[in-house]
C-alpha positions as a LaTeX table, in Angstrom:
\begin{tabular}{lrrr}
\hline
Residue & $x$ (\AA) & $y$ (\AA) & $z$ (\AA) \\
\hline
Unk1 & 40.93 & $-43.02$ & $-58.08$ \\
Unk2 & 42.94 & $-40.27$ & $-60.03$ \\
Unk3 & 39.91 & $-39.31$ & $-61.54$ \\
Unk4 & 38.66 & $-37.70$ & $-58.05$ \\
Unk5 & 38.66 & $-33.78$ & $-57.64$ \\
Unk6 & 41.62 & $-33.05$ & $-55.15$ \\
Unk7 & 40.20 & $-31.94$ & $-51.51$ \\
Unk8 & 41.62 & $-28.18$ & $-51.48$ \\
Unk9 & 42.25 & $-26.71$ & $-47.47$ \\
Unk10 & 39.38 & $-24.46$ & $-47.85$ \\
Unk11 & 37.06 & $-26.70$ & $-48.56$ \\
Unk12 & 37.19 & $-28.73$ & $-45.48$ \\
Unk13 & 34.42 & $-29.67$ & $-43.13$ \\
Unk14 & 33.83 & $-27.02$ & $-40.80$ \\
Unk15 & 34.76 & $-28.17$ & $-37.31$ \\
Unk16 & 31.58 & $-27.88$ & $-34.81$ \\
Unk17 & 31.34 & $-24.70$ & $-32.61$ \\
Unk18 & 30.12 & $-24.43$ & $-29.19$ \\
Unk19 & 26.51 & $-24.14$ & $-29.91$ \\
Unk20 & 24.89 & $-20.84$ & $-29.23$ \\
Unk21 & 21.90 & $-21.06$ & $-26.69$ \\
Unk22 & 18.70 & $-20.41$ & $-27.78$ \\
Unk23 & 15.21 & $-19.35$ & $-26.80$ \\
Unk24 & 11.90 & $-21.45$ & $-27.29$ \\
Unk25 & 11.33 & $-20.20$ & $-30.75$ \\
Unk26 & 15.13 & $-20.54$ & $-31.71$ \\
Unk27 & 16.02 & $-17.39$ & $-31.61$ \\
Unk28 & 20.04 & $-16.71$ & $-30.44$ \\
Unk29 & 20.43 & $-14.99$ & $-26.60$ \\
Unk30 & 23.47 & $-13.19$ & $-26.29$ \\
Unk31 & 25.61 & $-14.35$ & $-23.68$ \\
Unk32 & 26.55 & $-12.05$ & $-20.60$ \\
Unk33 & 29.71 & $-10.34$ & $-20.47$ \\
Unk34 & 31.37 & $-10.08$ & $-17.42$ \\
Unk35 & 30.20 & $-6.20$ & $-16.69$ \\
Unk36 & 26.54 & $-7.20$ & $-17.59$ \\
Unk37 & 27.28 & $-9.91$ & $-14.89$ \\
Unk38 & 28.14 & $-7.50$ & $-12.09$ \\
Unk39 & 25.33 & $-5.06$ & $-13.19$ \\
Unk40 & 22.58 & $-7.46$ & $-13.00$ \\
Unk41 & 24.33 & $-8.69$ & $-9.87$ \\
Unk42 & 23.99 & $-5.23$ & $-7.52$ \\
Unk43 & 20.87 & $-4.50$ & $-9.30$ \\
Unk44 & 19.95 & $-7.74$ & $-7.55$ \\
Unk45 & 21.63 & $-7.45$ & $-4.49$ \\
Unk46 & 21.91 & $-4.15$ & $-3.70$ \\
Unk47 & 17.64 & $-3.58$ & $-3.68$ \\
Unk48 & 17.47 & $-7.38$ & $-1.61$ \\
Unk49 & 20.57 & $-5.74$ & 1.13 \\
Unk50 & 17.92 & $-2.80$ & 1.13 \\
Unk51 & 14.72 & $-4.80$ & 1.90 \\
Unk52 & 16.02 & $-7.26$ & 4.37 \\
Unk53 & 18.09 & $-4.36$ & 6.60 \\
Unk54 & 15.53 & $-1.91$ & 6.29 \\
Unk55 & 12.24 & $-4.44$ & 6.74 \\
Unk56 & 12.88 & $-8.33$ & 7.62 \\
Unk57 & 15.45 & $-7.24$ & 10.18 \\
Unk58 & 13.74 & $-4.33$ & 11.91 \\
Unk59 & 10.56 & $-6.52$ & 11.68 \\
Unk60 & 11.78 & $-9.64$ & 13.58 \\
Unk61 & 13.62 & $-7.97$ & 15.93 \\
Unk62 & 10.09 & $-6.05$ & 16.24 \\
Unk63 & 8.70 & $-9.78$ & 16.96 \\
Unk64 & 11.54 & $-10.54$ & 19.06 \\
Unk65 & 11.59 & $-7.48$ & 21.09 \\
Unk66 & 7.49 & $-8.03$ & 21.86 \\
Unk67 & 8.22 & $-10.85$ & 24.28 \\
Unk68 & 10.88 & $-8.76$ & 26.54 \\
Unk69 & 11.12 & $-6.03$ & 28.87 \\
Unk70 & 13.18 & $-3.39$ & 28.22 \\
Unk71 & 13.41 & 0.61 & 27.75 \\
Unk72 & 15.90 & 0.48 & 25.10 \\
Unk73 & 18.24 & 2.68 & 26.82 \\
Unk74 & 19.85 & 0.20 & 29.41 \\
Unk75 & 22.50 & $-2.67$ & 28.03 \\
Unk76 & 21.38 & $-5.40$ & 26.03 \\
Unk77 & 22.67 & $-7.76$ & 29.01 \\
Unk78 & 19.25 & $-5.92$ & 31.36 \\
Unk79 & 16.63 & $-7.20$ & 28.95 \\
Unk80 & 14.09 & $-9.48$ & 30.42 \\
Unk81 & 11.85 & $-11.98$ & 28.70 \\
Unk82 & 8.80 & $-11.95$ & 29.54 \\
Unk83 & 7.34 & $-14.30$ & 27.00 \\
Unk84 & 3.76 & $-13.35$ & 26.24 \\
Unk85 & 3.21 & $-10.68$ & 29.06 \\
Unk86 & 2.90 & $-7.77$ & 27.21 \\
Unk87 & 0.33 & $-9.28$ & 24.28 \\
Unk88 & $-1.72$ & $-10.05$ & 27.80 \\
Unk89 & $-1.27$ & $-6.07$ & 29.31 \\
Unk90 & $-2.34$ & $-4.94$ & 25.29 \\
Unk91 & $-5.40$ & $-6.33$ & 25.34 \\
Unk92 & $-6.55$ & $-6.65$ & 29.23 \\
Unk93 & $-4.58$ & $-3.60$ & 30.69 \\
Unk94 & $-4.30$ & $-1.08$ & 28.50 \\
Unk95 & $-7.63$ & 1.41 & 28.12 \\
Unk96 & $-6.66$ & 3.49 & 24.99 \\
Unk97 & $-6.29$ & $-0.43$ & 22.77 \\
Unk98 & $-9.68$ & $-0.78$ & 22.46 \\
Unk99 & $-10.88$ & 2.74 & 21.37 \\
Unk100 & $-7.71$ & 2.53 & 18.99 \\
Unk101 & $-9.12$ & $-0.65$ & 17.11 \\
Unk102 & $-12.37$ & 0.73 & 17.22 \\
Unk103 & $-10.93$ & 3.91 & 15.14 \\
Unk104 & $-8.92$ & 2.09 & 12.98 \\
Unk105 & $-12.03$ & $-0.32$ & 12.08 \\
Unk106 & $-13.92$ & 2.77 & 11.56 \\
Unk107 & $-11.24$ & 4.18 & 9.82 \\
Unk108 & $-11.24$ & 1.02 & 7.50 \\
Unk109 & $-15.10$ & 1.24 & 7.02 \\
Unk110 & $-14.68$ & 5.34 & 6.05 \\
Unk111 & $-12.17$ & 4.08 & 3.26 \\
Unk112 & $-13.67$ & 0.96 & 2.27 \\
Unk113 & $-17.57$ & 2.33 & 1.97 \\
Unk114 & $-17.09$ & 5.99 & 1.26 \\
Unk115 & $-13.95$ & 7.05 & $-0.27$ \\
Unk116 & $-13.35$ & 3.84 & $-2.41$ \\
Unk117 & $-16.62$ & 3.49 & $-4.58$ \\
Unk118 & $-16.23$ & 7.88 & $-4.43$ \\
Unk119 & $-12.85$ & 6.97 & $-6.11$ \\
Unk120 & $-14.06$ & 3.97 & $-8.72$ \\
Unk121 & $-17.05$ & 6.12 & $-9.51$ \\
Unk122 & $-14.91$ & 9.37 & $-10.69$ \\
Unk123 & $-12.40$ & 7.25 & $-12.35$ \\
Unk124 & $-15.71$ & 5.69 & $-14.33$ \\
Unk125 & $-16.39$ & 9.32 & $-15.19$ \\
Unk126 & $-12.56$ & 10.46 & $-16.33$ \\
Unk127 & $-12.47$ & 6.73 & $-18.35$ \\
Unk128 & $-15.15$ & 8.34 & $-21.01$ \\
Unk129 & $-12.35$ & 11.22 & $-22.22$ \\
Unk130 & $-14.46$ & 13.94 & $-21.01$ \\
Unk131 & $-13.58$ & 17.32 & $-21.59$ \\
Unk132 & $-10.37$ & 18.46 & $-19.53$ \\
Unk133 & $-9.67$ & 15.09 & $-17.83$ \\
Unk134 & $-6.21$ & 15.26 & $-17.71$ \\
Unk135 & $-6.65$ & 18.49 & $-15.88$ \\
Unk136 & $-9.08$ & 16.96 & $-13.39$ \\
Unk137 & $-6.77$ & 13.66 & $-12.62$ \\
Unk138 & $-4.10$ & 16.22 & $-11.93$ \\
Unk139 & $-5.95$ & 18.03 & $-9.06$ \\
Unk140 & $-7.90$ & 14.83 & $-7.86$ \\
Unk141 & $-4.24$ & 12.81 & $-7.68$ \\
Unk142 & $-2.15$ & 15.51 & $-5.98$ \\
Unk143 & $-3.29$ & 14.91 & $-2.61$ \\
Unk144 & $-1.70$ & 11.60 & $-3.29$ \\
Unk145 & 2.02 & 13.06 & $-3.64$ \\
Unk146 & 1.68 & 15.22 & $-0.71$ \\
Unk147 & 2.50 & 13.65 & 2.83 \\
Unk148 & $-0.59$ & 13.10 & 5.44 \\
Unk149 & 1.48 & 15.61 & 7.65 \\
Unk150 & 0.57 & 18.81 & 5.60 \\
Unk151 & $-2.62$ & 17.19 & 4.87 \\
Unk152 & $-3.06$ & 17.88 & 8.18 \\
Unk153 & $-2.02$ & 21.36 & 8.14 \\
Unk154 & $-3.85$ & 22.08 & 4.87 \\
Unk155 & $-7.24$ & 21.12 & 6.27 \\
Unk156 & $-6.41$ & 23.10 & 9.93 \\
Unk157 & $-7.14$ & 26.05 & 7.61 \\
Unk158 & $-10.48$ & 24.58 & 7.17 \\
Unk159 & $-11.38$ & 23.09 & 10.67 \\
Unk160 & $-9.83$ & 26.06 & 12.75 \\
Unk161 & $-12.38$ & 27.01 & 15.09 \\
Unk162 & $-11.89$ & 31.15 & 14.85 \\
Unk163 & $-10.50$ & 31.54 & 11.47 \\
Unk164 & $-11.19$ & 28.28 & 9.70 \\
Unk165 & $-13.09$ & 28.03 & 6.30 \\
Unk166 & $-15.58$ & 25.70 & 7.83 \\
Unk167 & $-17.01$ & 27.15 & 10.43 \\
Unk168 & $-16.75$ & 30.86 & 8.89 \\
Unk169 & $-19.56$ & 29.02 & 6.25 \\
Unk170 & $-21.22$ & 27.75 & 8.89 \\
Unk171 & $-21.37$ & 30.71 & 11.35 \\
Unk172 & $-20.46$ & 28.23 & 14.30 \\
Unk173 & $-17.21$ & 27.80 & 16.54 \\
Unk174 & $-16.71$ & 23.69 & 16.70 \\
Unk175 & $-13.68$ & 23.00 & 17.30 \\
Unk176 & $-13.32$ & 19.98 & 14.78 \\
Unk177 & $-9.54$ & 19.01 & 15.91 \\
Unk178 & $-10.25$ & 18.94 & 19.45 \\
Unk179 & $-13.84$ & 18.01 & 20.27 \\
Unk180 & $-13.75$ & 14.38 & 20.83 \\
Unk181 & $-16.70$ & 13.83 & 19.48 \\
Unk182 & $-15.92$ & 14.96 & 16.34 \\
Unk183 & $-12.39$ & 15.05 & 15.67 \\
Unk184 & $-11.99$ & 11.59 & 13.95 \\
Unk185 & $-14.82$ & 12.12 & 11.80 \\
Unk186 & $-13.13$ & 15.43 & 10.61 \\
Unk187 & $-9.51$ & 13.77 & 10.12 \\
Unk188 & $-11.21$ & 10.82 & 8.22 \\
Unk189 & $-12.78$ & 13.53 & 5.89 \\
Unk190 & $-9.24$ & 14.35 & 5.24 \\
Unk191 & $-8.25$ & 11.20 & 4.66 \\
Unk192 & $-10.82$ & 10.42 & 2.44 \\
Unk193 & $-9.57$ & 13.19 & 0.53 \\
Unk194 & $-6.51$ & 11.32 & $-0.13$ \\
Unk195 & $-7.61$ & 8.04 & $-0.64$ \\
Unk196 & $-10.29$ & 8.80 & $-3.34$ \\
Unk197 & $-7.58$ & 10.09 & $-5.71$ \\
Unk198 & $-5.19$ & 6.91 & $-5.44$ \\
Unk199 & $-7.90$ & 4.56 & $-5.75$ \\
Unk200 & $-9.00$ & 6.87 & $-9.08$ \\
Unk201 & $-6.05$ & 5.84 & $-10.47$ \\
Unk202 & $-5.81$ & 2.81 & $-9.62$ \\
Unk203 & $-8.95$ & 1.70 & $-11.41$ \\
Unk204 & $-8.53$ & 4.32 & $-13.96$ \\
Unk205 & $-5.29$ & 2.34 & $-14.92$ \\
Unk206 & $-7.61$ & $-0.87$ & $-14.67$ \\
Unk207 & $-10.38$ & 0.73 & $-16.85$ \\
Unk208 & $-7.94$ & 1.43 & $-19.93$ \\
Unk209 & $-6.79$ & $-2.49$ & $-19.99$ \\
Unk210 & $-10.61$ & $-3.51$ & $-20.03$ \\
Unk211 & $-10.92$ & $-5.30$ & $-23.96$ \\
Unk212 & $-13.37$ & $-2.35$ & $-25.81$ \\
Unk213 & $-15.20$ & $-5.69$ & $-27.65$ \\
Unk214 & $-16.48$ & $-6.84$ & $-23.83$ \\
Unk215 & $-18.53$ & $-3.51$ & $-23.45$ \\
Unk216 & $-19.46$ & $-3.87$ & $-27.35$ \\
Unk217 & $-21.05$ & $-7.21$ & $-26.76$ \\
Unk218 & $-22.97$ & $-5.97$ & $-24.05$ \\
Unk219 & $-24.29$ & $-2.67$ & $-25.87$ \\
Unk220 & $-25.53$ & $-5.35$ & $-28.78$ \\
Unk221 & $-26.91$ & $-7.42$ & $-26.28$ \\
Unk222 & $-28.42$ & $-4.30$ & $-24.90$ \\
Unk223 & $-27.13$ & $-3.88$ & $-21.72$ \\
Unk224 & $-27.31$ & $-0.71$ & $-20.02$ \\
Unk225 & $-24.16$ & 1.28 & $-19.26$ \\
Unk226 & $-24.55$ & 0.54 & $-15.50$ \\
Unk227 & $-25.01$ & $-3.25$ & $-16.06$ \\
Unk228 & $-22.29$ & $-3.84$ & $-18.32$ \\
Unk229 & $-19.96$ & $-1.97$ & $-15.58$ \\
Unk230 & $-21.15$ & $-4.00$ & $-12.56$ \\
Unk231 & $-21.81$ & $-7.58$ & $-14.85$ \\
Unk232 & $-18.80$ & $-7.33$ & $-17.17$ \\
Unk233 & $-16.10$ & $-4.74$ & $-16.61$ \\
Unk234 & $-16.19$ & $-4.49$ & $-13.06$ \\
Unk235 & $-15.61$ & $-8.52$ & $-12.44$ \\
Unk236 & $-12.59$ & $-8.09$ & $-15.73$ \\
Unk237 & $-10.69$ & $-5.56$ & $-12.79$ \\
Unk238 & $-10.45$ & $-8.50$ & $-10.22$ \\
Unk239 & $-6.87$ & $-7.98$ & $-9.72$ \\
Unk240 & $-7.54$ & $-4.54$ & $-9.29$ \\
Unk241 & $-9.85$ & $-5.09$ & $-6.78$ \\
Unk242 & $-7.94$ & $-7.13$ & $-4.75$ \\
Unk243 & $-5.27$ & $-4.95$ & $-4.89$ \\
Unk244 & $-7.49$ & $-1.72$ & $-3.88$ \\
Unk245 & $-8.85$ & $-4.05$ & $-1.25$ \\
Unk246 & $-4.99$ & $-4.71$ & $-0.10$ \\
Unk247 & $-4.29$ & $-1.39$ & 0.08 \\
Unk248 & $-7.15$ & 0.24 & 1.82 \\
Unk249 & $-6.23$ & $-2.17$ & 4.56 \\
Unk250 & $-2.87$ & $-1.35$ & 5.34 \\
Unk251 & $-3.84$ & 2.64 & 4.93 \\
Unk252 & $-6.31$ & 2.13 & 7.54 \\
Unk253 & $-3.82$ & 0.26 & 9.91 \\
Unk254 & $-1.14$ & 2.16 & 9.24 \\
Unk255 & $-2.82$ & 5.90 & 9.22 \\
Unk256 & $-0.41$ & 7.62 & 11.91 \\
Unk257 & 0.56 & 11.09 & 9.98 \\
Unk258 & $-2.84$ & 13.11 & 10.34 \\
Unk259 & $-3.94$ & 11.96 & 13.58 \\
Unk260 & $-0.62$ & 12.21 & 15.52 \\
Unk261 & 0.19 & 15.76 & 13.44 \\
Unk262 & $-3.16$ & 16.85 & 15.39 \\
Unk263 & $-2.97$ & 15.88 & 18.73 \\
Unk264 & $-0.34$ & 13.14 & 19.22 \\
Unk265 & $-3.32$ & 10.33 & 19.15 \\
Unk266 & $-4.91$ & 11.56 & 21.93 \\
Unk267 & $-8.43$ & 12.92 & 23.01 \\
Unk268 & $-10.44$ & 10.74 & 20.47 \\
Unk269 & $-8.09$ & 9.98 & 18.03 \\
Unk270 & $-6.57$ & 7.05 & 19.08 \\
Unk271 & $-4.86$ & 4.65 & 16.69 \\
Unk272 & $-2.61$ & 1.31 & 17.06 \\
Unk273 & 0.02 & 3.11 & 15.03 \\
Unk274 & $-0.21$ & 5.88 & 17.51 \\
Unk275 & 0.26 & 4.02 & 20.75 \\
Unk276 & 3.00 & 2.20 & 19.12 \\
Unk277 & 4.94 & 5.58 & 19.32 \\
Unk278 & 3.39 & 6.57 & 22.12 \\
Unk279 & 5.04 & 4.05 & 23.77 \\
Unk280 & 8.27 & 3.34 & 21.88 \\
Unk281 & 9.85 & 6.91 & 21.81 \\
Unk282 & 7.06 & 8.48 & 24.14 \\
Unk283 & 8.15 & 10.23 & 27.82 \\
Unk284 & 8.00 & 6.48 & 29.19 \\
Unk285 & 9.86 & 4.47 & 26.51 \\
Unk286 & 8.22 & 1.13 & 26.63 \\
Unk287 & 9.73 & $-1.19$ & 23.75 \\
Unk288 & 8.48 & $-4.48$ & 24.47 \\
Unk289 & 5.15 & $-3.18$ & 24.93 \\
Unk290 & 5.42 & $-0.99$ & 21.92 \\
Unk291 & 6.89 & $-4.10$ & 19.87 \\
Unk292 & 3.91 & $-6.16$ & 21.00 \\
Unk293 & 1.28 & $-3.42$ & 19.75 \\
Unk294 & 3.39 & $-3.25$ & 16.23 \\
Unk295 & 3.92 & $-6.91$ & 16.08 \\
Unk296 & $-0.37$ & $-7.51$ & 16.26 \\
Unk297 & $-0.48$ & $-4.84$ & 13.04 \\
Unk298 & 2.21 & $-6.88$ & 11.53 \\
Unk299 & 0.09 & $-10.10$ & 11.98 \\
Unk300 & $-3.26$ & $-8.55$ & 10.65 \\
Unk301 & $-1.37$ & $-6.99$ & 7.14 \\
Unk302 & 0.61 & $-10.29$ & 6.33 \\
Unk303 & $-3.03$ & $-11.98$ & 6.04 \\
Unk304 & $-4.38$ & $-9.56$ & 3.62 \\
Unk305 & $-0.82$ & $-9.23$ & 1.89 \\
Unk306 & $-0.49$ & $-13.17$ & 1.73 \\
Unk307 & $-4.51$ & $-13.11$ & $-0.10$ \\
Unk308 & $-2.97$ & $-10.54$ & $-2.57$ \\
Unk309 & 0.20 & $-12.63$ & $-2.98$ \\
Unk310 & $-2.01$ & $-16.06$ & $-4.03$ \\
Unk311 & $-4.52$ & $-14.06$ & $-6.04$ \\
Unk312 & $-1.45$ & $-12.69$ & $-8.19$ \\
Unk313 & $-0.04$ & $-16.41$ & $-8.54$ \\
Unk314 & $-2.71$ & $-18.04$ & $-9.21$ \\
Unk315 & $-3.96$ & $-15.58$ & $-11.77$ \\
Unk316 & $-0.06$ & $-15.83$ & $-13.54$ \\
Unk317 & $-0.20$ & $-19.72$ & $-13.58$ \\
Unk318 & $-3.54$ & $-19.43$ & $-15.58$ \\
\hline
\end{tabular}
């Protein structure tokens, strides 16, 4: 036994640490300090407080209000249910509902069938580098950035009937703002305008993610540049679509700026959006019968927005 090396302090065992958490590939996290803590906390809660009192809340006491009578000036203690009343005066008793959902469906089909494929096809264009393209997504996405109010404006220097552009071309004196008959047509024109640019870039962002070897393949398989968009690339951007699709929905339900800068959504230009002012801050303030017209806009978004929700999902899980 005394031939045995002596066991000096500094040799001892280590004694076992608190093991350091680790990632998948064993890699060491570092551990939050307290102030990372409360930083990731109010960058959590402070956006959530922000959503729920500025959304959820206004839009279920939207819901709420829908099934009561009341002009929002008189004490909470007046307001009368009425249940289902005012969904029943919307759509048998009131004469500007239908013309509004007519406008806002053809407001949809002017966005879905003109300005969207306007706005895929120029994006296809700006995709191939061409000469100044940064210069010409510039001008075609600045509409975007500016509101639908001076959108408005900006084209009254076109459609004015004695000293607008248009009709100076033309030699005629239409008055394109207030002739019912052609008034929506003009402020969907406008709209248009402003539409084609965001869905540019929108599938513009979609085009530069596309894998370069799928439009290869096709070239050696001979494919013309048309067929490989609409067989290969095109089906590639389905999240794109879907979210284009998502979008130019809820412009054409919620499209309120141009029309109501105009003429107040009167005269031809009737939309949902508009009677829901109309009649919730209007000369007669109605807001159970305004909550009731927002409340049926709410209803048709959340379908489209709970399609784009699942399509996302289900395209992370695979």
């Amino acid at each position: 036994m005394s031939d045995l090396p002596p066991i000096h302090a500094d040799r001892a065992a280590p004694t076992p640490a608190t093991a350091t958490p680790t990632d998948g590939r064993g890699r060491r996290l570092r551990l939050l300090s307290r102030t990372d803590r409360v930083v990731v906390t109010l960058m959590v809660l402070v956006p959530l407080l922000l959503v729920v009192g500025l959304v959820w809340l206004p839009a279920t006491a939207t819901v709420v209000l829908s099934g009561t009578n009341w002009d929002g000036i008189g004490p909470l203690d007046e307001i009368e249910w009425v249940g289902g009343r005012n969904y029943s005066d919307v759509i048998n008793n009131y004469p500007p509902f239908v013309p509004a959902v007519q406008n806002n469906l053809l407001w949809l089909a002017a966005l879905f069938v003109v300005a969207t494929p306007f706005g895929m096809y120029l994006a296809v264009l700006l995709d191939k580098e061409i000469r100044g393209s940064r210069f010409y997504q510039t001008a075609l996405y600045l509409p975007v950035v500016i509101s639908m109010a001076l959108i408005g404006f900006i084209w009254q220097l076109i459609y004015s009937r004695d000293q607008g552009l248009l009709n100076a071309v033309l030699g005629t004196e239409t008055d394109w703002y207030g002739d019912p008959d052609v008034n929506i047509w003009a402020v969907l024109v406008a709209a248009g305008w402003r539409h084609v640019g965001y869905v540019m870039l929108l599938y513009l962002a979609g085009l530069k993610g596309v894998d370069p070897s799928l439009r290869e393949a096709a070239a050696v398989d001979g494919a013309s540049e048309t067929t490989t968009f609409f067989k290969v690339v095109f089906p590639v951007m389905r999240p794109i679509n879907i979210v284009v699709l998502v979008v130019t929905v809820i412009e054409s339900l919620r499209a309120f700026d141009l029309v109501w800068v105009v003429n107040k959504g009167r005269n031809g230009l009737e939309l949902i959006s508009a009677l829901v002012t109309q009649n919730v801050v209007g000369e007669a303030s109605r807001i159970g019968f305004g909550s009731a017209l927002a409340t049926l806009m709410l209803l048709v978004s959340l379908v489209f927005i709970t399609v784009y929700l699942a399509t996302v999902m289900r395209e992370d899980r695979r």
